[in-house]
C-alpha beads as a LAMMPS data file, in Angstrom:
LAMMPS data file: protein, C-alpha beads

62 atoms
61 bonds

1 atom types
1 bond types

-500.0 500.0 xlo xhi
-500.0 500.0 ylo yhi
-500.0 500.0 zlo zhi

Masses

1 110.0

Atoms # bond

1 1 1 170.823 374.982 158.522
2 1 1 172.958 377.760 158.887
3 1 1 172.924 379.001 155.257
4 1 1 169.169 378.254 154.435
5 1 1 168.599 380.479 157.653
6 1 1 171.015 383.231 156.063
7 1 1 169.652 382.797 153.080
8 1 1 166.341 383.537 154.365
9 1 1 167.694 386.398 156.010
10 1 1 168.553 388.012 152.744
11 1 1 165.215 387.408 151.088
12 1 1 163.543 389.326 153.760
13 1 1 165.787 392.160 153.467
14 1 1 165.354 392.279 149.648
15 1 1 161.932 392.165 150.127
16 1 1 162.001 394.500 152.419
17 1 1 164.167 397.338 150.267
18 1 1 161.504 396.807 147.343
19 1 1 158.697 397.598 149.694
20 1 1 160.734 400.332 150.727
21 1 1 160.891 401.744 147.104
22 1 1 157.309 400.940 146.464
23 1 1 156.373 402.939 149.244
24 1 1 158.739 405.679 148.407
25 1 1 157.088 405.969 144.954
26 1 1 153.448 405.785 146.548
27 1 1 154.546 408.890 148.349
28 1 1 155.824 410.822 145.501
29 1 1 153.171 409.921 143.180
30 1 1 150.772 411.708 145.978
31 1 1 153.109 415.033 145.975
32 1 1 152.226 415.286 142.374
33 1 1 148.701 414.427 142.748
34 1 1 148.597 417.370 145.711
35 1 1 150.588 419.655 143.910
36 1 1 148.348 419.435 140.975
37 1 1 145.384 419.965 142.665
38 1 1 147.125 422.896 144.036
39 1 1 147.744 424.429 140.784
40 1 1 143.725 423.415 139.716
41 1 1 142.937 425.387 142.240
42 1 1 145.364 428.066 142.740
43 1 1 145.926 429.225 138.987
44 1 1 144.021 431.255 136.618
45 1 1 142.839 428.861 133.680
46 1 1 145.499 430.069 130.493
47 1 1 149.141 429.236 132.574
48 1 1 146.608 426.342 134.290
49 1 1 146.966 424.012 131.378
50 1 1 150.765 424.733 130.634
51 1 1 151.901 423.793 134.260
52 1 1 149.874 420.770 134.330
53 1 1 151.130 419.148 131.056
54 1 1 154.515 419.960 132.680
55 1 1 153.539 417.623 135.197
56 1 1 151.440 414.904 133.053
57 1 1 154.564 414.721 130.499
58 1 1 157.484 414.257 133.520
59 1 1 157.522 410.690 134.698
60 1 1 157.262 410.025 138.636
61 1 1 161.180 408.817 139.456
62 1 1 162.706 407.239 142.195

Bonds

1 1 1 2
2 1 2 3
3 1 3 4
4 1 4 5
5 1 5 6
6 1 6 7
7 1 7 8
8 1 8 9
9 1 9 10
10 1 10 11
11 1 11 12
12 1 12 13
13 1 13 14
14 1 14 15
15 1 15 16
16 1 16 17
17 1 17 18
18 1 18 19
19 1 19 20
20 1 20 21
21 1 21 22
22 1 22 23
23 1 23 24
24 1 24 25
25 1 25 26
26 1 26 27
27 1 27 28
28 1 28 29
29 1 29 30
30 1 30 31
31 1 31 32
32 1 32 33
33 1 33 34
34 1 34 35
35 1 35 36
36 1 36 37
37 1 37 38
38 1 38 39
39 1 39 40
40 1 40 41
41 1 41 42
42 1 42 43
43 1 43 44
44 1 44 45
45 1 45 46
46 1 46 47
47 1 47 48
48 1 48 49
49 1 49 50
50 1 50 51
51 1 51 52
52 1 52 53
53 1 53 54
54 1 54 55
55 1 55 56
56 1 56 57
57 1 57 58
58 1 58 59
59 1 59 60
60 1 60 61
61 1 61 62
Protein backbone atom coordinates (compact mmCIF):
# COMPACT_ATOMS: atom_id res chain seq x y z
CA UNK A 1 0.00 0.00 0.00
CA UNK A 2 2.83 1.94 0.77
CA UNK A 3 4.44 2.03 -2.71
CA UNK A 4 1.17 2.30 -4.84
CA UNK A 5 0.56 5.42 -2.49
CA UNK A 6 4.24 6.69 -3.37
CA UNK A 7 3.83 5.87 -6.55
CA UNK A 8 0.87 7.95 -6.82
CA UNK A 9 2.66 10.59 -5.22
CA UNK A 10 5.07 10.84 -8.07
CA UNK A 11 2.48 10.87 -10.81
CA UNK A 12 0.96 13.90 -9.35
CA UNK A 13 4.12 15.67 -9.14
CA UNK A 14 5.00 14.81 -12.78
CA UNK A 15 1.85 15.93 -13.70
CA UNK A 16 2.13 18.68 -11.94
CA UNK A 17 5.80 19.94 -13.45
CA UNK A 18 4.22 19.46 -17.08
CA UNK A 19 1.38 21.74 -16.19
CA UNK A 20 3.90 23.87 -14.85
CA UNK A 21 5.74 24.05 -18.27
CA UNK A 22 2.53 24.27 -20.16
CA UNK A 23 1.65 27.17 -18.32
CA UNK A 24 5.05 28.66 -18.54
CA UNK A 25 4.83 28.45 -22.36
CA UNK A 26 1.12 29.89 -22.35
CA UNK A 27 2.74 32.87 -20.74
CA UNK A 28 5.51 33.40 -23.09
CA UNK A 29 3.59 32.75 -26.12
CA UNK A 30 1.36 35.93 -24.81
CA UNK A 31 4.71 38.20 -24.38
CA UNK A 32 5.18 37.67 -28.02
CA UNK A 33 1.68 38.11 -28.96
CA UNK A 34 1.84 41.66 -26.76
CA UNK A 35 5.03 42.58 -27.94
CA UNK A 36 3.94 42.24 -31.45
CA UNK A 37 1.07 44.14 -31.19
CA UNK A 38 3.31 46.64 -29.69
CA UNK A 39 5.48 46.89 -32.61
CA UNK A 40 1.95 46.93 -35.03
CA UNK A 41 1.26 49.69 -33.35
CA UNK A 42 4.27 51.49 -32.33
CA UNK A 43 6.39 51.29 -35.67
CA UNK A 44 6.31 53.04 -38.88
CA UNK A 45 5.26 50.40 -41.65
CA UNK A 46 9.03 49.74 -43.66
CA UNK A 47 11.18 48.44 -40.19
CA UNK A 48 7.30 47.11 -39.22
CA UNK A 49 7.60 44.06 -41.37
CA UNK A 50 11.39 43.30 -40.63
CA UNK A 51 10.85 43.13 -36.76
CA UNK A 52 7.88 41.06 -37.05
CA UNK A 53 9.34 38.25 -39.27
CA UNK A 54 12.07 38.39 -36.57
CA UNK A 55 9.50 37.30 -34.34
CA UNK A 56 7.28 34.89 -36.71
CA UNK A 57 10.70 33.01 -37.75
CA UNK A 58 12.08 32.53 -33.78
CA UNK A 59 10.31 29.64 -32.17
CA UNK A 60 8.59 30.25 -28.61
CA UNK A 61 11.22 28.16 -26.13
CA UNK A 62 11.04 27.04 -22.80
Amino acid sequence: MTEFIAVISYQLSVISYQLSIISYQLSRAKLVQVIQSLIRRDFPKNNRSTILAFFEKTPVRC
